[in-house]
N, C-alpha and C positions, 0 to 999 in steps of 0.2 A: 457549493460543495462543502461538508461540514468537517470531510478529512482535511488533516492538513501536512506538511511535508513532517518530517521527523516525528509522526505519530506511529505506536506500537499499535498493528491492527491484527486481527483475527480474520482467513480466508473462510467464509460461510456457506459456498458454493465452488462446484470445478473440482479437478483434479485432485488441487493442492489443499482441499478441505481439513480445515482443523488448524494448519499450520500459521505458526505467528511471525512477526516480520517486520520492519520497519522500513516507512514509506519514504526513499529516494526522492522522488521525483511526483508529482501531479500534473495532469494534465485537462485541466478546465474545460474548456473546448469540446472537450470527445469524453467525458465524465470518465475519466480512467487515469489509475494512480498505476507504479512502477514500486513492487514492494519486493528488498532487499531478499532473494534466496527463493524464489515463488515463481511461478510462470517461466521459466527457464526452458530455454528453446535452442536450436542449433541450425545455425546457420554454413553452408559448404559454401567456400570461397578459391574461386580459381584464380590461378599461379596469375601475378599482375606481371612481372618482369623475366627475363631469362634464368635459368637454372633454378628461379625458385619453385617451391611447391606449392600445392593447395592443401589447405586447412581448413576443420570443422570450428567453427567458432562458436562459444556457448555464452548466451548473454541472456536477459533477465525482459521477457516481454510486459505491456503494459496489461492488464485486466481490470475490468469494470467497476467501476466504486461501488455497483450497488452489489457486488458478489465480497463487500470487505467489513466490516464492523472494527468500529474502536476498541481496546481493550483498555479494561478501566484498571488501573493502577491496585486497587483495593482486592480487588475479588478476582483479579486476574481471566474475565470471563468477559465475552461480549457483550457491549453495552449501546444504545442508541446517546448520540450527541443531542443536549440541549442547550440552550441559551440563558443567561441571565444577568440583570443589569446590576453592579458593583462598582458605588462609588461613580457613577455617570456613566460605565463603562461596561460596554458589551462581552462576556467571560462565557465562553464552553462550557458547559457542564454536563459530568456522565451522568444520567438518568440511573443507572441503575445507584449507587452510591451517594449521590449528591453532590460529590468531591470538584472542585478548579480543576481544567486538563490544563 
């Protein structure tokens, strides 16, 4: 997976299309990242104890990496992630710019 946590990404598909965000959480396994403000969903929770109440709770669901693209620093626009080796060492690079993420 080329996203990484604390990346600024752009929603490309769904709903929340256009919207930018930064990624929380990833989730390897099931190719799905958890981005900051985006997929936001509501959950109804019944009363656990005596006299309390139930509550709508609003929390932030995971969605798909391939519905998210990078946003490249530069041009503030989606960009595809690439690779390249610096100094022995393997560095991201935004394809569209050329720029280090």
């Amino acid at each position: 997976m080329k996203i990484k946590t604390k990346d600024n990404v752009i929603i490309i598909a769904g709903k929340d299309k256009g919207k930018v965000g930064k990624v929380i959480r990833t989730i390897p396994k099931e190719d799905k990242v958890i981005v900051e403000g985006v997929n936001m969903k509501k959950k109804h929770q019944k009363p656990r104890g005596r006299g309390e109440k139930g509550q709508t709770v609003e929390f932030t669901a995971p969605i798909h990496v391939s519905n998210v693209m990078l946003e490249d620093s530069k041009t503030k626009k989606a960009t595809r992630v690439g690779y390249k080796m610096i100094n022995g060492k393997k560095v991201r690079i935004a394809k569209k710019s050329g720029d280090e993420i």
